[in-house]
C-alpha positions as a printed NumPy array, in Angstrom:
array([[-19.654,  -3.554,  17.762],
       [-19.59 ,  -2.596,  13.848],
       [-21.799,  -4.933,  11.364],
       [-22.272,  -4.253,   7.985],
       [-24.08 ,  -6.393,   4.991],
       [-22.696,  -6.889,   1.743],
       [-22.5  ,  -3.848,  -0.096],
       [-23.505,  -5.167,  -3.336],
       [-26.221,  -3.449,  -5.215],
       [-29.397,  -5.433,  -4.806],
       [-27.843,  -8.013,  -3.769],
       [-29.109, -10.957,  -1.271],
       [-26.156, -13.453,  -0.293],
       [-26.345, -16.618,   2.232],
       [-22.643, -17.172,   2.637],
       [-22.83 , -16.627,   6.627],
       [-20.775, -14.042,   7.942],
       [-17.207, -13.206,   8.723],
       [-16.028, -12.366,  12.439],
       [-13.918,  -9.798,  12.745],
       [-11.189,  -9.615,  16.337],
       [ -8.887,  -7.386,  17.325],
       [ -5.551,  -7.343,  16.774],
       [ -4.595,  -6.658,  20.442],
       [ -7.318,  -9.022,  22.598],
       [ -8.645, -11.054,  20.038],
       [-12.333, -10.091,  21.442],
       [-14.481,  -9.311,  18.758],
       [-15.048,  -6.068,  17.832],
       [-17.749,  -6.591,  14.362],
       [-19.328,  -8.426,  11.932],
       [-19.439,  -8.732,   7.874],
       [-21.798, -10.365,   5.861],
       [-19.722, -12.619,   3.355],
       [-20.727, -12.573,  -0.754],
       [-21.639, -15.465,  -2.009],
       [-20.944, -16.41 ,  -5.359],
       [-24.417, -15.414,  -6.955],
       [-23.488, -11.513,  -4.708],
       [-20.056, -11.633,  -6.739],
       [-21.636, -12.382,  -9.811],
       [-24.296,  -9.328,  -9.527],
       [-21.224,  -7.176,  -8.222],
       [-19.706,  -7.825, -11.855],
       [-22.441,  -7.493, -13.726],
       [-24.146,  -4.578, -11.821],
       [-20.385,  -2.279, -12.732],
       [-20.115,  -3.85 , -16.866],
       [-23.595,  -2.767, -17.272],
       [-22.831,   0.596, -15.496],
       [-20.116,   1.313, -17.245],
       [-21.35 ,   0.275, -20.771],
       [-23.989,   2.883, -20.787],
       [-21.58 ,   6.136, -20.428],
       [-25.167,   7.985, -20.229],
       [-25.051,   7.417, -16.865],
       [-21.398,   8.193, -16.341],
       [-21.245,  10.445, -13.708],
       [-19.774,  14.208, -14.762],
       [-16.441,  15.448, -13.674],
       [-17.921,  18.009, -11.258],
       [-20.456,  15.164,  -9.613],
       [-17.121,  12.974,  -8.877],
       [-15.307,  16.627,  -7.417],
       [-18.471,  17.238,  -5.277],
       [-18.841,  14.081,  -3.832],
       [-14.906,  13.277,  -2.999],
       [-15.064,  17.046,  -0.895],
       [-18.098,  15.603,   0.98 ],
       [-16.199,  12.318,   1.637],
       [-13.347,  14.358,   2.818],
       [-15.623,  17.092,   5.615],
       [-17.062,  13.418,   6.871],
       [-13.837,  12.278,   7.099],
       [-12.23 ,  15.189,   9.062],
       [-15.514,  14.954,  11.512],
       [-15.089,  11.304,  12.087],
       [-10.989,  11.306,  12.291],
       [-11.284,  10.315,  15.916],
       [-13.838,   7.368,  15.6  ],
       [-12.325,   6.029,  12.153],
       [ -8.472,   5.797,  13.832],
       [ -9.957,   4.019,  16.719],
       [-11.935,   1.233,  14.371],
       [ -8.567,   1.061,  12.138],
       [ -6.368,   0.013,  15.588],
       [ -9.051,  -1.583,  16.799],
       [ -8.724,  -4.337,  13.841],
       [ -5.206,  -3.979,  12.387],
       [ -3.466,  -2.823,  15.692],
       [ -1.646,   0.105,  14.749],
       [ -1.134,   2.264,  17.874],
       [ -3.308,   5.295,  18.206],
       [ -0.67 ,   7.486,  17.712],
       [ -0.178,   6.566,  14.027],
       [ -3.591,   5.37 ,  12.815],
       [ -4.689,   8.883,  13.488],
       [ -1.996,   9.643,  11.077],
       [ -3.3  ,   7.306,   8.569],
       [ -6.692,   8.873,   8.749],
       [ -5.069,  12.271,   8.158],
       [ -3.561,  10.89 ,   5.149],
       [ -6.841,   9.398,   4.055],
       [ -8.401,  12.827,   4.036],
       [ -5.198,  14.441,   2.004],
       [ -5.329,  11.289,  -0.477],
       [ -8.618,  12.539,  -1.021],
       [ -7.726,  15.656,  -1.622],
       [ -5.177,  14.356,  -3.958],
       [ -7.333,  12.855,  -5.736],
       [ -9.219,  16.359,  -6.502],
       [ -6.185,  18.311,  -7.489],
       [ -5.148,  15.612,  -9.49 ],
       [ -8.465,  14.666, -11.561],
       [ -8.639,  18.707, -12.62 ],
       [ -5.373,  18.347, -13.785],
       [ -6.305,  15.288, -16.327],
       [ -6.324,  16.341, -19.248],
       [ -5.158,  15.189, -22.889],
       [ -2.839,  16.941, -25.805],
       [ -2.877,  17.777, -29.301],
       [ -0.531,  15.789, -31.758],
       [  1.173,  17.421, -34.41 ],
       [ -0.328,  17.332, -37.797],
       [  0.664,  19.12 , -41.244],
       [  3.82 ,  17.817, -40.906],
       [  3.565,  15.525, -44.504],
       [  1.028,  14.999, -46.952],
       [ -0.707,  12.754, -45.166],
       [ -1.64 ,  14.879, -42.33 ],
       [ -2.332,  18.145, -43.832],
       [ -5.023,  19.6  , -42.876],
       [ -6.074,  17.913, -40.066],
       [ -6.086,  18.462, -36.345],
       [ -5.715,  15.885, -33.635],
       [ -6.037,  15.503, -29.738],
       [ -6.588,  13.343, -27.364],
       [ -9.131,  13.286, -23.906],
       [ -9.08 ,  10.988, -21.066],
       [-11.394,   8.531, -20.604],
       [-11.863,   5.967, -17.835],
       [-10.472,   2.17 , -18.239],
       [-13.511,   0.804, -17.069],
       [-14.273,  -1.764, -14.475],
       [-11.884,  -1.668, -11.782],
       [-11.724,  -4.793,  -9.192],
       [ -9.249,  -4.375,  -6.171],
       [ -8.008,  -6.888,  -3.648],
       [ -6.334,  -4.548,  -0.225],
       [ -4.413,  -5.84 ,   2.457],
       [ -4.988,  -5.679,   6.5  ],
       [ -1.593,  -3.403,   7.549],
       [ -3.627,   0.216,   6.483],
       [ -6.71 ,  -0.9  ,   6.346],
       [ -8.139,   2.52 ,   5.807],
       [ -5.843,   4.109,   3.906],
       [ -4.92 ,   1.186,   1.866],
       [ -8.683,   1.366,   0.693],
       [ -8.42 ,   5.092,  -0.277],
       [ -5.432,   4.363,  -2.804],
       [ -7.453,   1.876,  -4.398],
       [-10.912,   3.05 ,  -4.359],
       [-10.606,   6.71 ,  -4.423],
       [ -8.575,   7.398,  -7.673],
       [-11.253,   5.258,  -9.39 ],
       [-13.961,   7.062,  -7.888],
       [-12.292,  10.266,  -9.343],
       [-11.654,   9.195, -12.633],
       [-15.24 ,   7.628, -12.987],
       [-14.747,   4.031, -12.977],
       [-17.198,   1.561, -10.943],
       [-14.905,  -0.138,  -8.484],
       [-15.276,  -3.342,  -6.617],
       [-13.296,  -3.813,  -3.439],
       [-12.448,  -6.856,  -1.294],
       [-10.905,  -5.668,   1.883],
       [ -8.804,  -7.721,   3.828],
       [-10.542, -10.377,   5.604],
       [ -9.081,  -9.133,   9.284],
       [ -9.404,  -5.978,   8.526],
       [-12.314,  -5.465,   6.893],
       [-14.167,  -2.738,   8.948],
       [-12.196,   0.454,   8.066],
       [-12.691,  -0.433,   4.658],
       [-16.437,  -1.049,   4.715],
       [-17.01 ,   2.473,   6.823],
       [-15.375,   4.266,   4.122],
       [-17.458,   2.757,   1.038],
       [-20.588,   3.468,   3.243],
       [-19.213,   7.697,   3.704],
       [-18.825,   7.536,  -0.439],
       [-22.767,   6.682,  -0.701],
       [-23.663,   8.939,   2.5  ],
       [-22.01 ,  11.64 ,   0.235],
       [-23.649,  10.773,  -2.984],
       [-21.852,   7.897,  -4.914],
       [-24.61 ,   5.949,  -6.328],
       [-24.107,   2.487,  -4.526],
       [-23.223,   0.707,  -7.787],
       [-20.187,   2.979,  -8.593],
       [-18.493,   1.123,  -5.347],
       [-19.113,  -1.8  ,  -4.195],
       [-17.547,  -3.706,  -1.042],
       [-17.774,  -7.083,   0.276],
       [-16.008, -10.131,   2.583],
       [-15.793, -13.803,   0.955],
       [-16.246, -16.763,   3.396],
       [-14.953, -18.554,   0.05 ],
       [-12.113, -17.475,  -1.142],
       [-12.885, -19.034,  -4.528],
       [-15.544, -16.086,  -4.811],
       [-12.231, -13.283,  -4.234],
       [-10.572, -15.425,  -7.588],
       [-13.98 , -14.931,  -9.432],
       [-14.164, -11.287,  -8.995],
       [ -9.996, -11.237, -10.468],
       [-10.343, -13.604, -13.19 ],
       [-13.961, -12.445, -14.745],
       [-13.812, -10.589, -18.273],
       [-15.329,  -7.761, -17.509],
       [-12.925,  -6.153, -15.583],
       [-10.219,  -3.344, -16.878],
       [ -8.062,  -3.244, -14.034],
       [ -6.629,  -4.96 , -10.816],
       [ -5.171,  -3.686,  -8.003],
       [ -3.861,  -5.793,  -5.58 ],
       [ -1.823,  -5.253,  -2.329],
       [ -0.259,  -8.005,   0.093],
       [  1.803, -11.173,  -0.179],
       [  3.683, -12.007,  -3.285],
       [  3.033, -15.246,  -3.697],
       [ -0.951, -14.152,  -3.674],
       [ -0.429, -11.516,  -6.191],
       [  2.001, -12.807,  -8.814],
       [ -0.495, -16.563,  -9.015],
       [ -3.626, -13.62 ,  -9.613],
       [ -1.886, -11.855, -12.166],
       [ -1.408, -15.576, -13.92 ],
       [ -4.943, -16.034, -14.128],
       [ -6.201, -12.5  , -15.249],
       [ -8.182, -12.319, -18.792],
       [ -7.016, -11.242, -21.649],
       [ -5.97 ,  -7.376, -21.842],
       [ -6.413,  -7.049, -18.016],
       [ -4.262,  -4.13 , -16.706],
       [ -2.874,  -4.266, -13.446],
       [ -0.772,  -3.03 , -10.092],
       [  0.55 ,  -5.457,  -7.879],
       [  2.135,  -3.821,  -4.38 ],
       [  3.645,  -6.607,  -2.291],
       [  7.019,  -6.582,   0.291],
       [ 10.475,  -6.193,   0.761],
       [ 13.502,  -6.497,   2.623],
       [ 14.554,  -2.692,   2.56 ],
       [ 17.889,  -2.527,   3.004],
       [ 19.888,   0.812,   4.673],
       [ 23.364,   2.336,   4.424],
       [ 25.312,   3.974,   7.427],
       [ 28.252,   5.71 ,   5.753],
       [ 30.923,   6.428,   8.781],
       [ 30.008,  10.055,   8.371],
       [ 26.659,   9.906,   8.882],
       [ 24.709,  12.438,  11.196],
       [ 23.859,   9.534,  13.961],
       [ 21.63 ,  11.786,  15.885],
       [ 19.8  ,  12.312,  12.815],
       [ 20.232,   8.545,  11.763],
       [ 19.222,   6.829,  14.696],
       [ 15.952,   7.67 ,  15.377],
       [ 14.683,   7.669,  11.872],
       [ 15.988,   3.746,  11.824],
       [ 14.356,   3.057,  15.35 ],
       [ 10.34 ,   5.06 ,  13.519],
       [ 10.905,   2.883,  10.414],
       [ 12.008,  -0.257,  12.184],
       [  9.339,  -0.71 ,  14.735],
       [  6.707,   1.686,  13.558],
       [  3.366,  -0.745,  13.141],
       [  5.584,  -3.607,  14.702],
       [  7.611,  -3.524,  11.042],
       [  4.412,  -4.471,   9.272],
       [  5.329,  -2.027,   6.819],
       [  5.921,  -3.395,   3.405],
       [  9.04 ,  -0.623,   3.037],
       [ 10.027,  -1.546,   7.053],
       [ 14.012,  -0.586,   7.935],
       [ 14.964,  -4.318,   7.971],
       [ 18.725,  -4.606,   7.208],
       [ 21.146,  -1.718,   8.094],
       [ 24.662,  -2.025,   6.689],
       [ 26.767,   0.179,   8.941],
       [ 30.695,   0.889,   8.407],
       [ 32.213,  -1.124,  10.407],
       [ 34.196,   1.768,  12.558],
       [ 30.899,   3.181,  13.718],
       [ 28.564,  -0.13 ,  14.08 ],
       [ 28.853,  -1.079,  17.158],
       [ 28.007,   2.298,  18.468],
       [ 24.527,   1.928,  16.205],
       [ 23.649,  -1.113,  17.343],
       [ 24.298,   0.281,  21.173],
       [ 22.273,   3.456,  20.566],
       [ 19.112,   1.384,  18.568],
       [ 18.951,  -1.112,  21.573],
       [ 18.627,   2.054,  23.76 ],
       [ 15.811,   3.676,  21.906],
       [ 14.155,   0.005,  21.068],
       [ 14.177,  -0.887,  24.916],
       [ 12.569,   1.954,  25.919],
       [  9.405,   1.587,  23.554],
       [  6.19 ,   0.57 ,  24.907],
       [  4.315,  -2.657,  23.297],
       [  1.047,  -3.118,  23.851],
       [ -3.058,  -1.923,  23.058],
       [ -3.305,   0.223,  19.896],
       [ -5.659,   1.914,  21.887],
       [ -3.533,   3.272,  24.453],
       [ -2.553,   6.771,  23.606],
       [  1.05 ,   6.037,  24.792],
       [  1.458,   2.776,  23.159],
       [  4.038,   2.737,  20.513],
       [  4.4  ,  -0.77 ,  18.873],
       [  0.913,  -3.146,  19.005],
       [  0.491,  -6.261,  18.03 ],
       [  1.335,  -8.483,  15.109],
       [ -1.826,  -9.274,  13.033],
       [ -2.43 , -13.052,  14.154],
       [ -1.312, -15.28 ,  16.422],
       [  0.586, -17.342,  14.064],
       [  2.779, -14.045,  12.917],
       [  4.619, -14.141,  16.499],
       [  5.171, -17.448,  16.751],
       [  6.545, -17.457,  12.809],
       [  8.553, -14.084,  13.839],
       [  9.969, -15.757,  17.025],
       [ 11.216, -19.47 ,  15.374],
       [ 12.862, -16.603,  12.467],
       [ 14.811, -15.238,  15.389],
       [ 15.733, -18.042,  17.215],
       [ 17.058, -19.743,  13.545],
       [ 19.005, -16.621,  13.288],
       [ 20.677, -16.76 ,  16.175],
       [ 21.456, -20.141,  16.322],
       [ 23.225, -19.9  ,  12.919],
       [ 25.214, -16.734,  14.725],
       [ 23.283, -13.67 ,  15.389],
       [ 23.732, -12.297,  18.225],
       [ 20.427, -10.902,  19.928],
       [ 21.402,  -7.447,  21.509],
       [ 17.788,  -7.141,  22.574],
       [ 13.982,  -8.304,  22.141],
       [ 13.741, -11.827,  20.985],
       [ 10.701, -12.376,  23.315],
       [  6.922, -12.926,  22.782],
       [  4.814, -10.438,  24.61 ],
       [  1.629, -12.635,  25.969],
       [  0.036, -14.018,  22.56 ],
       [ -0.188, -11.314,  20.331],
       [  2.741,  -9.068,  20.673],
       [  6.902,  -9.381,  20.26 ],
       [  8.964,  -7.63 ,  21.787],
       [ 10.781,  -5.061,  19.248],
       [ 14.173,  -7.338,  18.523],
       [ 17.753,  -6.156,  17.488],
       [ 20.079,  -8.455,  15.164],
       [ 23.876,  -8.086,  15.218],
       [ 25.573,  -9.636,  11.98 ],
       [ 22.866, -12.48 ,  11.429],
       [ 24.241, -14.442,   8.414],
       [ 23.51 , -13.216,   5.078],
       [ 21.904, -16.48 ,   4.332],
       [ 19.717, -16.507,   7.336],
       [ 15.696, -15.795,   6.87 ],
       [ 15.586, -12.45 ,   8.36 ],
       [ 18.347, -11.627,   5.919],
       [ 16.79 , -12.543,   2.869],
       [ 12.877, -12.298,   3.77 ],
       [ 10.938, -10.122,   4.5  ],
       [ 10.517, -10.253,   8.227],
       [  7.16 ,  -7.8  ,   8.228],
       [  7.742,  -8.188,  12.369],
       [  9.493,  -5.812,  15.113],
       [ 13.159,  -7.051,  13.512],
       [ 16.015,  -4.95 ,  12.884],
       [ 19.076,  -6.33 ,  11.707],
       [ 22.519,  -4.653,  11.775],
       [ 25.483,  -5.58 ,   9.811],
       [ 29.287,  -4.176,   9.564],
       [ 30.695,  -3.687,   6.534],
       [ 34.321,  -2.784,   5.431],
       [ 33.566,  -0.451,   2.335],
       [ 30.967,   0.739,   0.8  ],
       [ 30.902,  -1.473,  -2.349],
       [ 30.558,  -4.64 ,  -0.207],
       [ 27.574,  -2.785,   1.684],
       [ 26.184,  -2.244,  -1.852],
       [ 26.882,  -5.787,  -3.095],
       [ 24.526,  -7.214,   0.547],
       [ 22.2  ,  -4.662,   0.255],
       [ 21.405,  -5.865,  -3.179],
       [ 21.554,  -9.617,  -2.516],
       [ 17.786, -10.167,  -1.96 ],
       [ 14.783, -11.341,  -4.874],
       [ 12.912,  -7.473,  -3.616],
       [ 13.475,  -4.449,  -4.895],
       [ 11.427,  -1.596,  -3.33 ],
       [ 12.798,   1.257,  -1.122],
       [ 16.349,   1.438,   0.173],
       [ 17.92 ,   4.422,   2.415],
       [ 21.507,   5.865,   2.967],
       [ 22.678,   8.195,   5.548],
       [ 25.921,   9.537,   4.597],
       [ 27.433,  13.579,   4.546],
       [ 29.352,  12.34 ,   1.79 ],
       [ 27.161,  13.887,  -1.652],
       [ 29.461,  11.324,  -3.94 ],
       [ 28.528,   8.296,  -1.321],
       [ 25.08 ,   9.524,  -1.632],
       [ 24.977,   9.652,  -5.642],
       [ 26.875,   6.368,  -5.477],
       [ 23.94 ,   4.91 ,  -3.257],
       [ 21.041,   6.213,  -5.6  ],
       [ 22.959,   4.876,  -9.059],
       [ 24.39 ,   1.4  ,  -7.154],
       [ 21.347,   0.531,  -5.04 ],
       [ 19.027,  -2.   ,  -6.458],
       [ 15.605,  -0.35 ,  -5.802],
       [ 12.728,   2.013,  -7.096],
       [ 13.071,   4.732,  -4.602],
       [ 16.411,   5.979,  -2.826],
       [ 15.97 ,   7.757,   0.341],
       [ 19.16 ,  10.023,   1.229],
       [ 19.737,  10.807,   5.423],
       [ 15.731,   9.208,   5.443],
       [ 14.089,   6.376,   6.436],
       [ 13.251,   3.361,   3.822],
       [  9.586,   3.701,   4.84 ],
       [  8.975,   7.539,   4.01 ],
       [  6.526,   8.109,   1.963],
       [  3.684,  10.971,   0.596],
       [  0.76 ,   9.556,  -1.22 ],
       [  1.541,  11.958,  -4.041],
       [  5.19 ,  10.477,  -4.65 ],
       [  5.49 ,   7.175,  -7.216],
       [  5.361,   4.365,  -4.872],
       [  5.713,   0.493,  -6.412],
       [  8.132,  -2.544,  -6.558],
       [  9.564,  -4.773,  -9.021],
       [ 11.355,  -7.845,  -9.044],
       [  9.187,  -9.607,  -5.739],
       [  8.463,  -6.425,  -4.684],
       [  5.409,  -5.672,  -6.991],
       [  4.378,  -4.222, -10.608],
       [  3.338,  -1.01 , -11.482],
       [  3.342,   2.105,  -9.878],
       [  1.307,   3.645,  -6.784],
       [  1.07 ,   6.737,  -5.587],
       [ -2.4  ,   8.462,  -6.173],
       [ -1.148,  10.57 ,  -9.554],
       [  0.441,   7.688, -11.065],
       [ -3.054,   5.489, -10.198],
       [ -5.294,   8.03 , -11.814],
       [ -3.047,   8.415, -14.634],
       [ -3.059,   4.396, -14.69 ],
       [ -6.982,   4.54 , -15.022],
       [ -7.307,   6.735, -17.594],
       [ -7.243,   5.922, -21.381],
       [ -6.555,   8.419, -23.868],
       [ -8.429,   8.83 , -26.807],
       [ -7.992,  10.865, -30.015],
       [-10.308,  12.679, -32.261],
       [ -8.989,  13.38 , -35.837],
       [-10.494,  16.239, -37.778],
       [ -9.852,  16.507, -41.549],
       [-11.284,  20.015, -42.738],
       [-10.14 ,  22.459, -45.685],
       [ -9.914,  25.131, -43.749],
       [ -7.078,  24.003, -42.1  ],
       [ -4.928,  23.679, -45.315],
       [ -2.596,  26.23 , -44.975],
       [ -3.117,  27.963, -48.233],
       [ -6.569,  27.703, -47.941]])
């Protein structure tokens, strides 16, 4: 069993401590030490302080070294950190050793990236005014960085957050989800085994959530970084201080387009990965596939196949495929969805079952109303819904019909369907004969609308961190007739 303390620098907290269960069994698999609201408080002012006195801002190089020892720890642990991220967030096996894989190449990211940061000159001796001079700008860090992460990556989640701001140089304060905390917690400890000075990242639990809002609202942070539910993230955003800068990643309802030439083989069990894969806790999840209606029936047949013949059960089983939803109260939300669906005319081709208290079995819609909950929510559950459509306007004019607008896919041989798709589609990405939930971590990655503000991806983070500053140099000898 995993136990870890606050890891606050210096700090002494008498909050109690925070139980953490897995996903799968609900026995308990670690323990947390929660931050008190004196911890938080020394948090805050342990990184202003920090970052106020850039004498002890830590060199470009430092930062390199100590991201390529994170990464060698990393790689040597892969087996023993995907086990501790299924054991808490239940993602089979299979794919958190994925997720570790991408930690270590976010990391990575993060190295090629921060060499690459760099500023420009800006034309002068263009008037009067600006003759001879020179200007130019460098990158600087933002400063304090505070990040709320949510429970359905729990490692890599924490690497998009804490990582870039390791690499750029700002002192970054984490709050990991509070189910998921232990990935997170392992990580931090692997940037200090490597040579982070503990008060460039700090981690903790709150028992309290009052103490989470006192880390987002204080003053002296620069930037926010939040991932989960709207609803959390939009109300935090209200309450940030003045001149706060901030990313916001929360859900969708991705929507997908079956043109009736599609490459089904190829379609089919992209849809069935980005459906079920994590048990659709995927905030980009396959949710509602419009199909032409010559050709959807034959979908719906060949996803029930594929979605029947997936094994539910422990993340820790090698073979298992789709685990369990985060908390009890998830399948039981996820099965009164489905039964309201199909008693307002869905009809349930398969699934629709819980699997003992912690698991559902993954469920196929057929032409659930458009006004239905698992039509215009987002289900984050095993749920996929297929509707027919007559042309392709109308599958536009659905697919759109939703408050989100994140990722969206079409599968089409048609190249004027497919530009059609990325111009009419109401999202930021537009995945063509791929699933909605493909992603690399160097790609832009954010919502709008519900969906989220700002942009991920680890590039488009760093770049977020950085300010850019400009010297100005006036000297003679850069009049040109000097």
């Amino acid at each position: 069993m995993k136990k870890f303390n606050v890891l606050i620098k210096d700090a002494i907290t008498s909050d109690g401590e925070l139980i953490v269960y897995s996903a799968f069994d609900e026995k308990e698999i670690g323990r947390v030490i929660a931050a008190d609201a004196i911890a938080v408080e020394k948090a805050l002012q342990t990184a202003s302080d920090l970052f106020k006195d850039r004498r002890r801002w830590l060199p470009t190089e430092k930062r390199i070294s100590i991201l390529r020892k994170v990464a060698e720890t990393m790689i040597k642990e892969k087996e023993e950190l995907a086990r501790l991220a299924a054991s808490e967030g239940g993602k089979p096996l299979i794919d958190s050793l994925v997720e570790v894989q991408r930690g270590i190449e976010g990391i990575e990211c993060c190295i090629e990236t921060i060499k690459g940061s760099i500023g420009r000159e800006i034309p002068m001796n263009l008037n009067a005014a600006s003759n001879g001079k020179l200007a130019f700008t460098s990158k600087e860090p933002i400063g304090v960085v505070a990040a709320i992460s949510a429970f359905n990556h729990p490692l890599n989640l924490i690497v998009h957050q804490v990582a870039p701001a390791v690499a750029v140089g700002c002192p970054v304060i984490i709050k990991p989800a509070g189910d998921t905390p232990l990935s997170c917690m392992r990580f931090v400890q692997i940037l200090h085994e490597s040579g982070l000075p503990e008060e460039w990242c700090q981690a903790f639990v709150v028992s309290n959530l009052e103490n989470a809002t006192k880390l987002v609202t204080d003053s002296r942070i620069s930037y926010f970084s939040f991932i989960g539910s709207g609803k959390v993230g939009w109300h935090l955003k209200s309450q940030l201080a003045p001149g706060v800068h901030c990313a916001l990643e929360h859900g969708g309802a991705a929507p997908v387009i079956i043109d009736a030439s599609a490459d089904l083989d190829l379609a089919i069990p992209k849809l069935v990965k980005g459906g079920y894969y994590h048990a659709g806790q995927v905030c980009v999840s396959v949710q509602r596939v419009y199909v032409h209606e010559s050709i959807a029936e034959e979908v719906a047949k060949r996803i029930k196949e594929k979605a029947i013949l997936l094994k539910v059960g422990d993340p820790l089983d090698g073979t298992t495929e789709v685990g369990p939803l985060i908390r009890r109260k998830e399948v039981e939300r996820i099965d009164g969805w489905i039964r309201e669906a199909v008693a307002e005319g869905a009809i349930l081709l398969t699934g629709g079952n819980k699997i003992g208290e912690t698991c559902y079995e993954p469920t196929l819609l057929f032409n659930p109303s458009d006004s239905s909950k698992v039509s215009q929510l987002e289900i984050f559950g095993p749920v996929i819904n297929i509707y027919s459509y007559k042309n392709i306007e109308e599958a536009f004019d659905r697919a759109n019909a939703v408050p989100y607008s994140f990722q969206a896919a079409v599968f089409t041989k048609d190249i004027d369907i497919a530009m059609r798709a990325y111009r009419r589609l109401k999202a930021r990405a537009v995945m063509i004969n791929e699933h909605t939930a493909f992603r690399v971590d160097w790609m832009p990655f954010g919502g709008q609308e519900h969906s989220g503000l700002g942009t991920g991806g680890i590039p488009y983070t760093i770049s977020d961190l950085h300010v850019e500053k400009m010297m100005v140099i006036a000297s003679s000898g850069l009049v040109s007739n000097s």
